[in-house]
N, C-alpha and C positions, 0 to 999 in steps of 0.2 A: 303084487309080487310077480316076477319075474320070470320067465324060464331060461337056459344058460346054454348056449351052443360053447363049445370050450375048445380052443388048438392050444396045446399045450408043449412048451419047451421045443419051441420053431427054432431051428438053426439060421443065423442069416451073415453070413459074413458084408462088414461095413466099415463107413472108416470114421467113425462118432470119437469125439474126446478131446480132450485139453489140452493137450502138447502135441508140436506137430507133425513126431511119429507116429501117431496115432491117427492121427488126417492123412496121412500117408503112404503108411503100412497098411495099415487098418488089421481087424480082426474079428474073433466071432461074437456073434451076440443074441441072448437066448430070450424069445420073447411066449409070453405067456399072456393067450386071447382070451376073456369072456362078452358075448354079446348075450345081451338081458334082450329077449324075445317073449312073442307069444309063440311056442310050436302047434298049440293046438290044431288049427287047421290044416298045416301039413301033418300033422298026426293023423287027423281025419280021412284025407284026400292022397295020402302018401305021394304026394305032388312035388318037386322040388323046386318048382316054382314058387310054393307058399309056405317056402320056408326060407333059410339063408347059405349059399353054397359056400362049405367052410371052405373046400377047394379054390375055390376065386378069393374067398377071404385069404385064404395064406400065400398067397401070389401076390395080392394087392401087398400083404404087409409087406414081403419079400422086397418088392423092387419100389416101395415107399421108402424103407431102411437105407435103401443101397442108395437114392437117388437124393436123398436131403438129408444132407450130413449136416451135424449140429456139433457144440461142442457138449452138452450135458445131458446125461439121460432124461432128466427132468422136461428138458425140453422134446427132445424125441419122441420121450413116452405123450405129453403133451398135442406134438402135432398130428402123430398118429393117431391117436383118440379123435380127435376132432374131422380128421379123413376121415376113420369108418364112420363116424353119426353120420356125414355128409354124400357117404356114398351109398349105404345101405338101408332105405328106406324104412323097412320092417326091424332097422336097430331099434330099440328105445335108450339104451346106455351101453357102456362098455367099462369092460376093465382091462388095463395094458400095465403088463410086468415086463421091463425089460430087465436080463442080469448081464453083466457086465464079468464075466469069469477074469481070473487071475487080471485083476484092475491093479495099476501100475502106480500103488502105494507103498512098497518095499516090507509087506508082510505078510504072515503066509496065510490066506483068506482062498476060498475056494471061488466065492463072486462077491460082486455089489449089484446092490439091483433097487429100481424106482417101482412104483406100484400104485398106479391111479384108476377114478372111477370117474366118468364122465356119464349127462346124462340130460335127454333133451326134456325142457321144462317146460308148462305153461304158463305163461303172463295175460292176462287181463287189461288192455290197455283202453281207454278214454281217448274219445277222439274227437274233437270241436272246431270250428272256425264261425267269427262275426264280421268279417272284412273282406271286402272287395269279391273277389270268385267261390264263395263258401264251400261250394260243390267239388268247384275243380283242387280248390286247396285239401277238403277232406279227402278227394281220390289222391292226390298228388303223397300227402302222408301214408295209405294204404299202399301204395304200390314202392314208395322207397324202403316203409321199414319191411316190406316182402326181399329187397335188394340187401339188406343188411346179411353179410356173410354170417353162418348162424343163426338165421331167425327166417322163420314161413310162416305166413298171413293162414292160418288153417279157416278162417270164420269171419265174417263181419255183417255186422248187425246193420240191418235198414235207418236211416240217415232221419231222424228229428227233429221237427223245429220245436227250441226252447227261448222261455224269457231267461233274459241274464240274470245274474247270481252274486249277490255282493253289492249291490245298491249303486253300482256308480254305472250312467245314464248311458245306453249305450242302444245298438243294433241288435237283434234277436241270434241266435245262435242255430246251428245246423250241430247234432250231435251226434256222435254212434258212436261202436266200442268194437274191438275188435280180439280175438284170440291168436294169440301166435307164440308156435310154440320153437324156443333160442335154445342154445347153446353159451349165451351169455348170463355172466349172472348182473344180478339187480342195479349194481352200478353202473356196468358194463352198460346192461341196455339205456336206461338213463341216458347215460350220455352221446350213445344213438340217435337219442331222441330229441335231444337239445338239438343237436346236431341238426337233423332233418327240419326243426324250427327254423334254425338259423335261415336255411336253406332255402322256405316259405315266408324270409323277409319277417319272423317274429321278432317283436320288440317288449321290452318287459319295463316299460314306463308306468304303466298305472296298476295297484296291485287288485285284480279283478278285473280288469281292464280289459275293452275292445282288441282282438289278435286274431292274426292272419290265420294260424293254427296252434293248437293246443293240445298235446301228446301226455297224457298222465297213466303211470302204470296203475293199476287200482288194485290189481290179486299177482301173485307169486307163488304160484306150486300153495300149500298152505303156510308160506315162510310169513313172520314176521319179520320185516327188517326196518330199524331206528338207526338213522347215522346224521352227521348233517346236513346231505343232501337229500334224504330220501325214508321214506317211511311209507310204510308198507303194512297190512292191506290203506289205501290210499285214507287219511286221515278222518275226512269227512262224507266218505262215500255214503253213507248210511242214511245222510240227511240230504241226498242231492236228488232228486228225480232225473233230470238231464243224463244220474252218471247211470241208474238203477234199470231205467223202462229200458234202454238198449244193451245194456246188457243181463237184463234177466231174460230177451230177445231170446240170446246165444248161448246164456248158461244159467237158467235158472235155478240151477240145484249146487251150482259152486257156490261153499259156506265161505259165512269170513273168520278167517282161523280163532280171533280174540271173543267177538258175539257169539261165535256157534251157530248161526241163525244162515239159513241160504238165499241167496239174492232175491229170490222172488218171496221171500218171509221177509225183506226189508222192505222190499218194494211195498207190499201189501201192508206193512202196518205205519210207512210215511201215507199211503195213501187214505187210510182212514179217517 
């Protein structure tokens, strides 16, 4: 649980909207901040250092509104959110109301207004390579998905050598696992991730198969996620050592939502 610095009912004249009076006129628009913090320590130290200056936050909103005009609140509310995670370190989430007063639908309404919660998450990801630079391929992954707008490398676990996994004949493996905590969700990152493969020359010919690098999300906040692409906490984590020893490294005590059980309570009972 969270604590809540709140600017409420910010005045900011803009020129947001769907017709092109409205992009050109412009007019006013009333936005409603919450940033999900810890105050504690500025409670403590009555320091405004270690806390959040709502002052420079409503400035930032100010002339972020004025300066990236959109046509939907949706979006606005949107890209806003995504600025304050990115600018204010000590954020952990946010909520952005924007209203949208006397909205130019010919009835008599006082506003319209969007109302979102954004909020930065942790992922658990698997990190491998058996081909050619192992070392410089695992850093090369570490330091792109740090580059992915949205996502910081908080953690990464001391690098492994493991036997391969799946019986087909191959090079030993370098493993580790890394904490980083996005702003994207599960698919989203996913396909960051592909991406960064692609990138390290990964080829997906053999299934278990020798690869330049190997990117697996393994934990998500406590989500379960089942889709076609993707499933979450990572399938067979449980059974793997290669995925378990590095990262109970970095987070021994992160449970897996469906076992109940914490990494290092997998690790300990694959290794008995």
């Amino acid at each position: 649980m969270y604590d809540e610095i709140r600017i409420t009912d910010l005045e900011v004249f803009a020129n947001h909207g769907v017709f092109p009076e409205e992009n050109t006129l412009g007019q006013k628009f009333v936005f409603t901040i919450k940033l999900y913090t810890d105050t504690k320590l500025a409670g403590k130290t009555d320091e405004l250092e270690n806390s959040i200056n709502y002052g420079d936050v409503a400035t930032f909103v100010t002339e972020f509104a004025k300066e990236h005009t959109v046509k939907l609140l949706e979006s606005a509310a949107e890209q806003l959110a995504e600025a304050l995670l990115l600018r204010y370190a000590r954020v952990k989430g946010v909520s952005v109301e924007i209203k949208k007063p006397w909205a130019p639908i010919g009835l008599p309404l006082r506003d319209a207004s969007v109302k979102i919660e954004r909020f930065w998450h942790k992922s658990y990801v698997a990190i491998g390579s058996n081909m050619g630079d192992k070392l410089g391929y695992l850093d090369f992954g570490v330091k792109r998905i740090d580059e992915i707008k949205g996502c910081r490398v908080k953690r990464v676990s001391s690098y492994i050598e493991t036997v391969p996994y799946g019986g087909v004949e191959q090079d030993n493996f370098l493993n580790g696992a890394l904490l980083v905590e996005t702003l994207l969700t599960p698919d989203e990152l996913l396909a960051e991730l592909r991406r960064i493969e692609i990138e390290a020359h990964r080829e997906r010919n053999i299934h278990w198969g020798p690869r330049t690098l190997d990117l697996d999300i393994i934990l998500y906040d406590d989500e379960v996620v089942e889709s076609d692409n993707l499933i979450v906490p990572h399938i067979e984590m449980h059974k793997r050592d290669f995925v378990l020893r590095p990262l109970a490294e970095i987070a021994p005590y992160a449970k897996h939502p469906i076992l109940g059980q914490t990494v290092q309570q997998l690790l300990d009972k694959l290794e008995k």
